[in-house]
C-alpha positions as MATLAB code, in Angstrom:
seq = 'XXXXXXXXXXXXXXXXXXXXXXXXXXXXXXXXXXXXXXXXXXXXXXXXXXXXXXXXXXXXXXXXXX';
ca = [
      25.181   14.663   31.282;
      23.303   13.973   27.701;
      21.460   16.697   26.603;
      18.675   16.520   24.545;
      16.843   18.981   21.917;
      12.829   19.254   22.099;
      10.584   21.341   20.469;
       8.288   23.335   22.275;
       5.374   25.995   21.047;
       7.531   29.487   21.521;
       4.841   31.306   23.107;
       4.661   28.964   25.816;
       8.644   28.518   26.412;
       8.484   32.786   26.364;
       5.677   32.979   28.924;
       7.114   30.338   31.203;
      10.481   32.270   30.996;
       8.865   35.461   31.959;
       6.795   33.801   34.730;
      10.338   32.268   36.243;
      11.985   35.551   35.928;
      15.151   34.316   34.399;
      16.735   35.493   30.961;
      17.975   32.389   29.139;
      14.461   30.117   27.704;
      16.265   26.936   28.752;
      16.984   27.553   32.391;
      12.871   27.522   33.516;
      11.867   24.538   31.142;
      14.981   22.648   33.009;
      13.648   23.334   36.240;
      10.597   22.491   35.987;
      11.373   19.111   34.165;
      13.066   18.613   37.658;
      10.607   19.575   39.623;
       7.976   17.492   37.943;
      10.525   14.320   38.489;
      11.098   14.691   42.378;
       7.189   15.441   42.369;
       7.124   11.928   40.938;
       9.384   10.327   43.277;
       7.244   11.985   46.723;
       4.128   10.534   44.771;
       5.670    7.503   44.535;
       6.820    7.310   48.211;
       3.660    8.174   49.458;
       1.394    5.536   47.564;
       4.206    3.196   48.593;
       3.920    3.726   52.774;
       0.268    3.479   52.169;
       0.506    0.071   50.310;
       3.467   -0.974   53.177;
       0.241    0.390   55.619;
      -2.374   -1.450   53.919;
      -0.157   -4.652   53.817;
       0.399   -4.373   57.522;
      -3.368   -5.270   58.019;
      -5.780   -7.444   56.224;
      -5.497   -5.521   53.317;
      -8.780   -3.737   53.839;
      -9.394   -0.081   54.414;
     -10.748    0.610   58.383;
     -14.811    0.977   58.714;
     -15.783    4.244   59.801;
     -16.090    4.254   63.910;
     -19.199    5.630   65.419;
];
């Protein structure tokens, strides 16, 4: 895999290091790249069953019942 340098304010890199309880300054800033990418993926599966919902109808939202 690639790897790529970025440059990051220290204090934050140092807090989010201490907050993840791990040693090394590249190990939490990793993780939560990844976690902000498969957040993006479930985001985008979500939105897309609601269009596939939306699509099975007239398009329209339902009107509230009662």
């Amino acid at each position: 895999m690639a790897k790529v340098d970025i440059g990051l304010d220290a204090e934050l890199v140092v807090e989010v290091t201490v907050l993840a309880g791990v040693g090394s300054t590249q190990d939490p800033v990793e993780a939560l790249v990844r976690h902000h990418d498969a957040r993006g993926h479930r985001t985008g599966a979500r939105v897309r069953r609601r269009d596939e919902t939306l699509r099975g109808t007239d398009g329209a939202p339902p009107l509230p019942e009662g």
